[in-house]
C-alpha positions as CSV (number, residue, x, y, z in Angstrom):
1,X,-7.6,5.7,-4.7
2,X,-5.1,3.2,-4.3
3,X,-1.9,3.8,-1.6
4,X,1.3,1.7,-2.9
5,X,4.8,1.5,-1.9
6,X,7.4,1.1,-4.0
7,X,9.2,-2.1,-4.8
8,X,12.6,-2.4,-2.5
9,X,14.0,-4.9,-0.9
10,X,11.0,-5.6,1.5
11,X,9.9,-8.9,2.2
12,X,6.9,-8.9,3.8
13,X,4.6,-12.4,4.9
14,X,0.7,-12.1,4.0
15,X,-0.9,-11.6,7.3
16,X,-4.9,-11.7,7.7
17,X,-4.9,-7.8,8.6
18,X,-3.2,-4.5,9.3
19,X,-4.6,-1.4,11.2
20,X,-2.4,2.0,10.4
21,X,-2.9,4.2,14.3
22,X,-3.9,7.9,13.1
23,X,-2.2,9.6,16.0
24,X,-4.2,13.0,17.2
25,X,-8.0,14.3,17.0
26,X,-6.8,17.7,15.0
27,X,-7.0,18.9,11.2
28,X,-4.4,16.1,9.6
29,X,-2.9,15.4,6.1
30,X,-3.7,12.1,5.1
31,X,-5.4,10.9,2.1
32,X,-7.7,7.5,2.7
33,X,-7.4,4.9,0.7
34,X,-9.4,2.0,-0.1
35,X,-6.7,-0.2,-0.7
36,X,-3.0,-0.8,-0.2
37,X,-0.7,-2.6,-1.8
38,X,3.0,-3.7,-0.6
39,X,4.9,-4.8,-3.6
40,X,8.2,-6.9,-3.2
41,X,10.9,-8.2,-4.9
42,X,11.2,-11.6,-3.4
43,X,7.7,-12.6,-4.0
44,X,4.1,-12.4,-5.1
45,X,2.6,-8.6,-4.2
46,X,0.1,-8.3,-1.3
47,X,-3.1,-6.2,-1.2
48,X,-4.9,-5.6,1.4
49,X,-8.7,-3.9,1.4
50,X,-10.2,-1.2,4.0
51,X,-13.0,-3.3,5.9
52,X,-12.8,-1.1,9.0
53,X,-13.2,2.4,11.0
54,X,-12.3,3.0,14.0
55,X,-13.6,6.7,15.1
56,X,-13.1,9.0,18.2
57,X,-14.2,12.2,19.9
58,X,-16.1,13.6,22.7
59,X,-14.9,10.8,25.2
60,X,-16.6,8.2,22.9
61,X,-15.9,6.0,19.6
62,X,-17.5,4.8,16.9
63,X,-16.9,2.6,14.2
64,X,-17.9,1.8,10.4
65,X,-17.3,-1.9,9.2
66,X,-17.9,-3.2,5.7
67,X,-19.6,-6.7,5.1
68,X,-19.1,-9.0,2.6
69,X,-21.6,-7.8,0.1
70,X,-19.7,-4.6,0.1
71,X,-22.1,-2.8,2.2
72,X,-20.9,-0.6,5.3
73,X,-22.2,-0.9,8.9
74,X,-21.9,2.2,11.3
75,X,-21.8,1.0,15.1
76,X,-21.9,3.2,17.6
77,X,-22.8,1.2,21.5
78,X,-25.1,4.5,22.6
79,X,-27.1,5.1,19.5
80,X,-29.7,2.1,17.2
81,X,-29.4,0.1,21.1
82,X,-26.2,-1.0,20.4
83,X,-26.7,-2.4,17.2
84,X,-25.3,-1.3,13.6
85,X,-27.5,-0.3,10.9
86,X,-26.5,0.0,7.6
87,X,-24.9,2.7,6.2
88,X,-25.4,4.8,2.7
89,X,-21.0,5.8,2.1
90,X,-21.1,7.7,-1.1
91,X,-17.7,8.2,-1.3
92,X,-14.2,7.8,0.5
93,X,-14.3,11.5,1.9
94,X,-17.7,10.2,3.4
95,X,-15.2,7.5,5.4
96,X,-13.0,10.0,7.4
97,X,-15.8,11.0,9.8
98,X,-18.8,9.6,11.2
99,X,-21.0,12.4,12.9
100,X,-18.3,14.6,15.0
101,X,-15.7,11.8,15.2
102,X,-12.4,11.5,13.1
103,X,-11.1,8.7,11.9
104,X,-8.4,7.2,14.3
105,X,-7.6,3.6,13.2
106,X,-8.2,1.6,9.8
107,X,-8.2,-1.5,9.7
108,X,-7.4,-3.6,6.3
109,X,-8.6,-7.1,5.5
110,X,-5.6,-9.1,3.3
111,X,-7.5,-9.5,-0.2
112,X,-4.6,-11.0,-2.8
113,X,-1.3,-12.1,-2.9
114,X,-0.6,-11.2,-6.5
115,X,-3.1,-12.4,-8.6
116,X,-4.8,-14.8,-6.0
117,X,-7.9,-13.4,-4.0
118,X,-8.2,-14.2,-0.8
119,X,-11.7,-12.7,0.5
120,X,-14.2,-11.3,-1.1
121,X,-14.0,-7.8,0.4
122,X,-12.7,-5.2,-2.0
């Protein structure tokens, strides 16, 4: 489900990435989304695509990443010796946790500026 804001007079310059801070371990309302788009008035929209999970919990944090072949990675340093392995993510409610960790920062990739893709990470 896409997140966007509404046109305004923002002006915003393309950077490579954005993480949004999820403040707080408890039960929260917020929606993931897999994209998010900043439209603007004084030039070409910006998208930007969820490419990373940050996770915590338990004195310890985790972390999903998504390659460019659109697979995710889970990574956590204590578990698989430290490396990822590859990850089956069904949907986005499968995203907001990883074992007993919540979701704490996401991390999104730029993918277009208007109609002109960037990476190849959707």
């Amino acid at each position: 489900m896409p997140c966007a804001l509404p046109r305004s007079s923002l002006s915003v310059a393309a950077l490579p990435w954005i993480w949004i801070d999820i403040p707080g371990e408890g039960d929260r309302q917020f929606t993931l989304s897999t994209t998010l788009t900043l439209e603007q008035d004084t030039g070409p929209g910006v998208v930007y695509a969820l490419t990373g999970i940050i996770y915590v919990g338990g004195a310890h944090f985790s972390a999903r990443f998504k390659d460019n072949s659109e697979r995710w990675w889970a990574y956590d340093g204590m578990v698989n010796t430290g490396r990822p392995s590859l990850d089956s993510v069904a949907d986005v409610t499968q995203l907001t946790k990883l074992g007993d960790r919540v979701m704490h920062i996401l991390i999104y990739s730029l993918y277009s500026t208007d109609s002109a893709i960037i990476t190849g990470s959707t």
